[in-house]
C-alpha positions in Angstrom: -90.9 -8.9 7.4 -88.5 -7.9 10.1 -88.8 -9.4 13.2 -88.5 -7.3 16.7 -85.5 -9.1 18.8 -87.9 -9.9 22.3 -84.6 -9.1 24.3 -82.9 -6.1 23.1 -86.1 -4.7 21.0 -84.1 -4.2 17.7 -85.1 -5.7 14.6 -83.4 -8.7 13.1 -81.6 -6.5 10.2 -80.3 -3.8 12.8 -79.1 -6.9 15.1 -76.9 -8.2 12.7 -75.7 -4.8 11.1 -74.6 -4.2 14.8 -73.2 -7.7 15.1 -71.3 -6.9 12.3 -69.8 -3.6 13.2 -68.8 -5.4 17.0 -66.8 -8.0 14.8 -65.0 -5.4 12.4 -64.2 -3.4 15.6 -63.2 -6.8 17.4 -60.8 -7.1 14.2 -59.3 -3.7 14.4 -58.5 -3.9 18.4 -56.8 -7.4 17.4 -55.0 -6.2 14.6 -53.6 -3.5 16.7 -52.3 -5.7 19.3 -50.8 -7.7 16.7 -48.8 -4.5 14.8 -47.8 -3.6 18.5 -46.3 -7.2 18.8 -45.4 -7.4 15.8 -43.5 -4.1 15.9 -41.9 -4.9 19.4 -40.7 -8.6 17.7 -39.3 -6.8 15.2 -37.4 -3.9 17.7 -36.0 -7.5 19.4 -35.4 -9.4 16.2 -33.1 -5.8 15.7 -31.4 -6.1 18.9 -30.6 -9.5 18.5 -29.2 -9.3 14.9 -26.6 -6.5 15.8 -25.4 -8.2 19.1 -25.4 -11.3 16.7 -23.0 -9.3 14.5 -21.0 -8.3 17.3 -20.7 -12.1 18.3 -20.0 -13.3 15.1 -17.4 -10.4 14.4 -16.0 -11.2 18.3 -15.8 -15.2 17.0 -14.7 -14.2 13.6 -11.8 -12.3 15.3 -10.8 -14.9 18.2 -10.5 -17.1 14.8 -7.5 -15.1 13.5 -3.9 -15.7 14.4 -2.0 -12.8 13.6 2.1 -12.5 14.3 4.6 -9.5 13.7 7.4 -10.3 11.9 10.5 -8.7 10.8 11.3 -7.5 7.5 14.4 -6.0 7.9 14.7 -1.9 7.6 13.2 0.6 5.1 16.4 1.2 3.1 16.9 -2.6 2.4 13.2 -2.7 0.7 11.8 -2.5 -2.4 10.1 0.5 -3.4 6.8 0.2 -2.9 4.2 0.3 -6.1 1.7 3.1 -5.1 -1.5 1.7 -4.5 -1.1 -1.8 -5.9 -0.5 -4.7 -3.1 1.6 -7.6 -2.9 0.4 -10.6 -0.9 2.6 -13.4 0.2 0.4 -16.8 0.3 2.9 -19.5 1.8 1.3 -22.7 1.7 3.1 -24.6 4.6 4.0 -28.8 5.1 3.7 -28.8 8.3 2.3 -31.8 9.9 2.1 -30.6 13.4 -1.2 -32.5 14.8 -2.0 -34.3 11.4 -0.7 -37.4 12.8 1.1 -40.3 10.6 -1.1 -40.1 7.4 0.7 -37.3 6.0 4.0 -38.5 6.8 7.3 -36.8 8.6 4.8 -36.7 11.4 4.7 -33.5 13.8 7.4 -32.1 11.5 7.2 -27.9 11.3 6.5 -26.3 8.7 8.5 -25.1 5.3 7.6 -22.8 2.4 6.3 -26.1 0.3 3.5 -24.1 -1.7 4.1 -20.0 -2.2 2.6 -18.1 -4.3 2.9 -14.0 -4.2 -0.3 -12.2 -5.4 0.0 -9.0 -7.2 -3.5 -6.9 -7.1 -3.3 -3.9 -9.2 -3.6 -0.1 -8.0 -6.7 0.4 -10.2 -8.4 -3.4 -9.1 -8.5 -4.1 -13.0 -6.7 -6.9 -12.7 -4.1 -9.9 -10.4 -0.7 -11.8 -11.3 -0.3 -14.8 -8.9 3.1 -15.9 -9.5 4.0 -19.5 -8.1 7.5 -19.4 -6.6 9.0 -23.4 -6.8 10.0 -25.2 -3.7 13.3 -26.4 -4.8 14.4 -23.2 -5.9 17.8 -22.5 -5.3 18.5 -18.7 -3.8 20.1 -16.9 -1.5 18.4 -16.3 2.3 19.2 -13.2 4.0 20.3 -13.4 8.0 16.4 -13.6 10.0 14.7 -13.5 12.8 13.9 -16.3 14.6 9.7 -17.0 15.4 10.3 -15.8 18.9 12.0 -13.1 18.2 15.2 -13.7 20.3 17.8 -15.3 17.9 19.0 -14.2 15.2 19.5 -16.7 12.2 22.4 -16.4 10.0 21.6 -16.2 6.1 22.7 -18.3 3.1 24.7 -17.5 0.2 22.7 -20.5 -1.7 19.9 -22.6 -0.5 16.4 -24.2 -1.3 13.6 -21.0 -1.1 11.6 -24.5 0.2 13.9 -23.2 3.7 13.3 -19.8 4.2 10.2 -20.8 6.2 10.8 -23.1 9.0 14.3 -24.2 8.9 16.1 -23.4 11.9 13.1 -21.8 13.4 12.9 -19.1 10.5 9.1 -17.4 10.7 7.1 -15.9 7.8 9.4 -12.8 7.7 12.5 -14.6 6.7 10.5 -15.7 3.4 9.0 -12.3 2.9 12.7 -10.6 3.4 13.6 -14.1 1.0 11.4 -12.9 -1.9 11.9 -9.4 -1.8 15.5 -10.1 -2.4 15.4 -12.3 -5.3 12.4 -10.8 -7.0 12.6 -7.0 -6.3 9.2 -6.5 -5.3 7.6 -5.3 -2.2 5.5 -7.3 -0.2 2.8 -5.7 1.5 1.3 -8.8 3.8 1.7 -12.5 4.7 -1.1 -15.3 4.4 -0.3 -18.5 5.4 -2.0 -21.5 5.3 -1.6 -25.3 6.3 -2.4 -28.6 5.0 -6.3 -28.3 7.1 -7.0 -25.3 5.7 -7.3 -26.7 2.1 -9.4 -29.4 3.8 -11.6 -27.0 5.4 -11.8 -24.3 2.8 -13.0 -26.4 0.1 -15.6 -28.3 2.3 -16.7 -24.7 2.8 -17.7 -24.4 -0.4 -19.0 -27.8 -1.0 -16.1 -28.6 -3.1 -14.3 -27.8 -5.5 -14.1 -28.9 -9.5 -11.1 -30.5 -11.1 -10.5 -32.3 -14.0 -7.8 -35.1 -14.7 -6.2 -35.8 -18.3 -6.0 -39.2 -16.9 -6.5 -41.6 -14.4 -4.2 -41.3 -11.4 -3.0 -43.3 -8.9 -0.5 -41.4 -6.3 0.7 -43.8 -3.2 2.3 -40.5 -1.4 -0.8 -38.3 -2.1 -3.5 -41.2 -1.4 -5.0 -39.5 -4.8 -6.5 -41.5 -6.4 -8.7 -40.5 -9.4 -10.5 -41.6 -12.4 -9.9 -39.6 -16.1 -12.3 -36.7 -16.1 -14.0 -34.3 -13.9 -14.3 -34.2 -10.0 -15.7 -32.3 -7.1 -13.5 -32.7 -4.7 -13.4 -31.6 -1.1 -11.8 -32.5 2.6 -8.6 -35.3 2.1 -9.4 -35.4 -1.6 -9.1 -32.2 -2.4 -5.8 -32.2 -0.3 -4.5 -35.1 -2.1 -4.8 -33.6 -5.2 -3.1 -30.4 -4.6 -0.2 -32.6 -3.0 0.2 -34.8 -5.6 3.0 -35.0 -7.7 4.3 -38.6 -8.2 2.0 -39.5 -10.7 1.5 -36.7 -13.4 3.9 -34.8 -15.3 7.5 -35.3 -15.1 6.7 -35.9 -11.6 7.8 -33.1 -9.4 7.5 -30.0 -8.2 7.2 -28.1 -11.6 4.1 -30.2 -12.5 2.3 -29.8 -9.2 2.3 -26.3 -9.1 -0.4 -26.5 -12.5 -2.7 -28.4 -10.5 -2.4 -25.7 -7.5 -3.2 -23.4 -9.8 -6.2 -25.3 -11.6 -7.3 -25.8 -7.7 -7.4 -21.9 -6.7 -8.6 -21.0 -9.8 -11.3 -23.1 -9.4 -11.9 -22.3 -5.6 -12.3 -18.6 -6.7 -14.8 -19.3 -9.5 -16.7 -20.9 -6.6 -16.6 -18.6 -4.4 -17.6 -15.8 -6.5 -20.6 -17.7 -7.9 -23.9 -16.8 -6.4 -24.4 -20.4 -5.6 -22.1 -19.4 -2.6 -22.7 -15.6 -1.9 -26.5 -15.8 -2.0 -26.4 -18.4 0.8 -25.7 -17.6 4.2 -25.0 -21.0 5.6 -22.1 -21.6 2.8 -20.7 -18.2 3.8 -20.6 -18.2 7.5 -19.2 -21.8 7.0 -16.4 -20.4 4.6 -15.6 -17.1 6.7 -15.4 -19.5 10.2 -13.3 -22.1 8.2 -11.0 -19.0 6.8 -10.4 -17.3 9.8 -9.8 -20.5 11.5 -7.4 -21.5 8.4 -4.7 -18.3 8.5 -2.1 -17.1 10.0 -1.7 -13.5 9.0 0.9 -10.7 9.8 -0.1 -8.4 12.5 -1.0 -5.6 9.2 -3.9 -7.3 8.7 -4.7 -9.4 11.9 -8.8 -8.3 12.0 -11.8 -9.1 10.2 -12.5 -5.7 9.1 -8.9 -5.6 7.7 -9.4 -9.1 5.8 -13.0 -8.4 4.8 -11.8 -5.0 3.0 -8.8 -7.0 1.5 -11.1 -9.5 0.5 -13.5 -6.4 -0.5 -10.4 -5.1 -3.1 -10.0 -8.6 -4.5 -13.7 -9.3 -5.5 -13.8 -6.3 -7.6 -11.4 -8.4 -10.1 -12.8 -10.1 -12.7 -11.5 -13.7 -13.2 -10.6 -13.4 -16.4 -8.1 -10.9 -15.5 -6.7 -12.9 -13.1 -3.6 -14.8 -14.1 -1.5 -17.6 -12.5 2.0 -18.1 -13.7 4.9 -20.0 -12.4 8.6 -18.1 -12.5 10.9 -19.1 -15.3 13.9 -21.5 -14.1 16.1 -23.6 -15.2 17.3 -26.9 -14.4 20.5 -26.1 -12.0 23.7 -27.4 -13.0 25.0 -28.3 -10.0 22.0 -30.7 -8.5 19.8 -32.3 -11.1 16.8 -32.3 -8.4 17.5 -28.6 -7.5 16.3 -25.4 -9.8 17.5 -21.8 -10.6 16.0 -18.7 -11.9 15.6 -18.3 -15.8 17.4 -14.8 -16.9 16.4 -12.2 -18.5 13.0 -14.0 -18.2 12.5 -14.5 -14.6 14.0 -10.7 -14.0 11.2 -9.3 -17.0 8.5 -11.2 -14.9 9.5 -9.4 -11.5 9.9 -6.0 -13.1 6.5 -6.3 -14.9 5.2 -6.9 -11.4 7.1 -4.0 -9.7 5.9 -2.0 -11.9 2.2 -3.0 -11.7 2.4 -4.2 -15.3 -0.6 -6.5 -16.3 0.0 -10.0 -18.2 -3.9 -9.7 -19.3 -5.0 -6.7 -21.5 -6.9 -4.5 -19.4 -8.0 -0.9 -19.9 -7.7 1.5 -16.9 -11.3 1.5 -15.1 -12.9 4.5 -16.3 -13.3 7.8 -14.5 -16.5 8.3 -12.6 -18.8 10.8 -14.9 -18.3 13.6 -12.2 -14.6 13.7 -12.8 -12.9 16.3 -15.0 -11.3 14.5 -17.6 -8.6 16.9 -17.3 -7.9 16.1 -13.6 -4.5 13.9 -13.5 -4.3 11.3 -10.4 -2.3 13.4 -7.4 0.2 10.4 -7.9 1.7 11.1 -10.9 4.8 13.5 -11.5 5.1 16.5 -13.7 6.5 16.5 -17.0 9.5 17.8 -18.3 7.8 21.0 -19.6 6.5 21.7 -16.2 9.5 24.2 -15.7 12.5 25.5 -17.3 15.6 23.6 -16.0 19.6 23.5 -17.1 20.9 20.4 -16.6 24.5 21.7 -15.3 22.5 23.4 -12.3 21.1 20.0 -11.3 23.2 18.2 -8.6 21.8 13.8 -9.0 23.7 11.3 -6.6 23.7 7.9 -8.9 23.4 4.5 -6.5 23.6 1.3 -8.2 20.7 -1.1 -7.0 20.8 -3.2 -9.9 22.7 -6.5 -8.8 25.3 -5.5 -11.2 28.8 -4.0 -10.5 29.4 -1.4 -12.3 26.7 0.5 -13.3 26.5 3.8 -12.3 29.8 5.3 -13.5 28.3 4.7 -16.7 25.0 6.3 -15.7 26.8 8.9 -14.8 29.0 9.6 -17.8 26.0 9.4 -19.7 24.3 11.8 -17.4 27.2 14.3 -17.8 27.6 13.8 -21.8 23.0 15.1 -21.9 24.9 18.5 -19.3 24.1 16.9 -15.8 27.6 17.9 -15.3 27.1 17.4 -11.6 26.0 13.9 -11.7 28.3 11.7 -9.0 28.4 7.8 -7.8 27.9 7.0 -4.6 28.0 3.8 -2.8 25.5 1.0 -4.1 22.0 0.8 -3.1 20.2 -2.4 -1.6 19.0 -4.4 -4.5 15.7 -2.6 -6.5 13.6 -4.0 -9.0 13.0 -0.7 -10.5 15.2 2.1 -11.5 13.8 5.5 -9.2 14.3 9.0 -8.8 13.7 10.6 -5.1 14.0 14.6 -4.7 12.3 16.8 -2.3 9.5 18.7 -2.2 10.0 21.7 -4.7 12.6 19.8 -6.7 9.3 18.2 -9.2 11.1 19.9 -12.1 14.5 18.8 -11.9 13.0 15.3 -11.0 11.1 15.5 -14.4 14.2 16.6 -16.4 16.3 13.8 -14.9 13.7 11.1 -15.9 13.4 12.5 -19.7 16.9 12.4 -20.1 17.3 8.7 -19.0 13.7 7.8 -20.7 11.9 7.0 -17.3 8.1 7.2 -17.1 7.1 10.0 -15.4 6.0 7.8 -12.2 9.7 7.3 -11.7 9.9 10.5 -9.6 8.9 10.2 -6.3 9.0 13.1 -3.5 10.5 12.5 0.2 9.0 14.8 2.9 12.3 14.3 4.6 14.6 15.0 1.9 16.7 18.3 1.7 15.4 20.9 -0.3 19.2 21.8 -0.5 20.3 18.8 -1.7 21.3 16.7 -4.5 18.5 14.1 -6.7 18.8 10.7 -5.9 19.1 8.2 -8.6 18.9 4.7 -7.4 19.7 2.0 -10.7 17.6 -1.1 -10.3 17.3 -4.4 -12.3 15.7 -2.7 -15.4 19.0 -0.6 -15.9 21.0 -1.6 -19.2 24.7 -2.5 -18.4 26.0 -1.6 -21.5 25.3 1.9 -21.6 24.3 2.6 -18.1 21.3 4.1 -19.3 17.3 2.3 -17.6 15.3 0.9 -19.4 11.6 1.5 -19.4 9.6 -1.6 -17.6 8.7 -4.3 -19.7 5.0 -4.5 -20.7 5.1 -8.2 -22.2 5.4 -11.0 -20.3 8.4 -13.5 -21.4 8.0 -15.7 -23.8 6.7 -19.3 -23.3 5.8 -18.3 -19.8 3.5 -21.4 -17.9 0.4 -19.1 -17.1 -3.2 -20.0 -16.5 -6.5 -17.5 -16.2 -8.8 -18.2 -13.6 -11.4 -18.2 -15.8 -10.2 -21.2 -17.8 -12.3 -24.1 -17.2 -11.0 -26.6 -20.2 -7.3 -27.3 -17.8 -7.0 -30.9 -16.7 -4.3 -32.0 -15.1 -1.4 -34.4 -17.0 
């Protein structure tokens, strides 16, 4: 039987039903306070994450050295290929504050490592081409690092000093490559002996695999047969070493380099690294510490949408290859470029050509298949056009003498009796057509009759409408006859190459 409560007068039952409800309602006043905290934590926890951002993009940014550098004027460049970009990586020896351990202590800096990195218009696919050190070529006149001297070129000389030598900056090596290869470079990367230290500690090292034991006195490498993680000094001992693989010099390093980055990338793209925030903020602090960059791309937002374009590549389409060369006759310890093969290579890359096989991404589902990309150039059918009413101005870019009278006897005997040769053209990979606006179907006519793609035809805003079609011959033209030839689609045969996918390459 209930019992009465002598104080309050409710029964026993009622009193605890009551008690009850006072401690549900006790509950629901806390929670509230809590949700209100909570909520107002969470408001802070906001704040403090975006002016985070802001600091880390602020620290990210201080990071970044970024220089302008000159790369001569517009006519004496390559054409550029559409969307596709060209970035030149120059590993540097400098040992400017690395003390006695590296040797030639506080020496500057030369182009010891350089690689140019080719990334395709669509983002299907990359060509990094290693360009050797003791490469014999000719360096155009430059602009010294501070801008106030000018430095006199060189008919023949190592490519190893195009960077550094007589205070030369990054843009005498950029102009220095786009004269020997044809190809237009877009942007600069440089690095330095502590960035490959820092990088690959980054990461938490980096795999590697030796054929068999090595012991390099000039590297400090020294490694067991087999395969390594290796990070800080070793990892820059191996991609130094040279002594004690291969033949022994620059030709068998250059493998290893590329077994090194190809590795680094697999790392870095694993989810091992992107789903962990401590191993990315140390890689982004120890990159943006690590480069020196041209003023194109001297900001994180720039770098982060390059980096951006470069993820989207599959590593199996990526391909490392070294250019074809020769031993040169005149210095045993020197090299020289390998023709035609070195010249296919260049042309391939002009022309966006890939050395994996890769289809073309596929249109998104909401585009007409009919639609064509607002790139390419009409056909020859696009109008009606007689030859003899089409004025073309033929400029030999080629590297050969005498190629466009040829071309332009050729041109005359298909009715482009109009077709005249003008003085030669700054040295082009690629053989080009430029017309103005409104001119599309003369343009289109000229590149049947030579057997150009359609591509070839490029409009100039600043052209005259009046005036005659340019023809500029580049490296592909055929001496013989005059006549281009169509880029090469195959890469030369026994070309060194390695995917970055490849996990079975040790070094020898």
């Amino acid at each position: 039987m209930q019992q009465d409560n002598p104080k309050t007068g409710e029964c026993r039952g009622e009193g605890r039903r009551e008690a009850k409800r006072r401690a549900a309602a006790a509950k629901r006043a806390r929670r509230r306070r809590v949700l209100k905290w909570t909520a107002g934590t969470g408001a802070l926890v906001m704040v403090a994450g975006c002016g985070g951002a802001y600091y880390l993009y602020q620290h990210f940014n201080n990071n970044l050295t970024s220089v302008k550098v000159d790369v001569g004027s517009e006519e004496e460049r390559p054409k550029a290929a559409g969307d596709a970009l060209n970035i030149l990586v120059l590993g540097t020896d400098s040992r400017q504050g690395l003390g006695r351990e590296y040797g030639d202590e506080g020496s500057t800096g030369h182009a010891d490592t350089t690689l140019l990195f080719h990334l395709a218009k669509d983002r299907s696919n990359a060509t990094v081409i290693s360009i050797p050190r003791d490469l014999m070529v000719p360096i155009p006149d430059c602009q010294s690092a501070d801008g106030k001297t000018r430095i006199p070129g060189t008919a023949r000389d190592m490519f190893n000093n195009s960077l550094g030598q007589s205070g030369r900056d990054p843009g005498c090596t950029w102009k220095t490559v786009e004269k020997v290869t044809g190809i237009r470079v877009d942007h600069f990367v440089e690095v330095n002996f502590e960035a490959v230290k820092t990088l690959s500690t980054a990461v938490g090292g980096v795999e590697v695999c030796a054929a068999k034991d090595i012991d390099d006195k000039d590297s400090h490498l020294k490694m067991s047969k087999g395969r390594h993680v290796v990070q800080g000094d070793e990892a820059l001992a191996f991609v130094r070493t040279r002594h004690a693989v291969g033949f022994g010099g620059d030709l068998t390093r250059i493998p290893l380099q590329q077994q090194f980055i190809s590795s680094m990338i697999r790392k870095i793209k694993s989810g091992d690294t992107l789903t962990s925030p401590t191993k990315l903020y140390k890689l982004a602090d120890a990159a943006t510490k690590a480069l020196t960059v041209d003023s194109g791309i001297g900001s994180v937002d720039k770098l982060k949408d390059l980096a951006t374009d470069i993820s989207k590549v599959d590593t199996k389409n990526i391909t490392f290859a070294t250019v074809p060369v020769l031993d040169d006759p005149k210095d045993k310890d020197r090299l020289i470029l390998k023709q035609p093969d070195a010249g296919q290579l260049f042309s391939m890359i002009a022309n966006d050509r890939s050395l994996t096989d890769t289809p073309a991404p596929a249109a998104p589902a909401d585009t007409p298949a009919a639609a064509a990309p607002a790139t390419t150039a009409p056909t020859a059918t696009a109008a009606p056009v007689d030859p003899k009413d089409v004025r073309v101005t033929v400029r030999n870019g080629s590297g050969t003498r005498g190629q466009s009278g040829p071309t332009v006897e050729k041109l005359k005997a298909k009715g482009f009796a109009k077709a005249a040769v003008a003085s030669d053209a700054p040295a082009a990979a690629t053989t080009t057509i430029t017309h103005a606006p409104g001119q599309e179907a003369e343009a289109a006519a000229l590149a049947a009759a030579l057997g150009l793609p359609a591509d070839a035809a490029e409009a100039d805003p600043k052209a005259d409408p009046r005036g005659p079609l340019l023809l500029v011959l580049g490296k592909d033209a055929l001496g013989a006859t005059g006549g281009p030839q169509q880029p090469p689609t195959e890469a030369p045969k026994d070309l060194q190459r390695v995917q970055a996918d490849d996990t079975d390459v040790c070094a020898k």
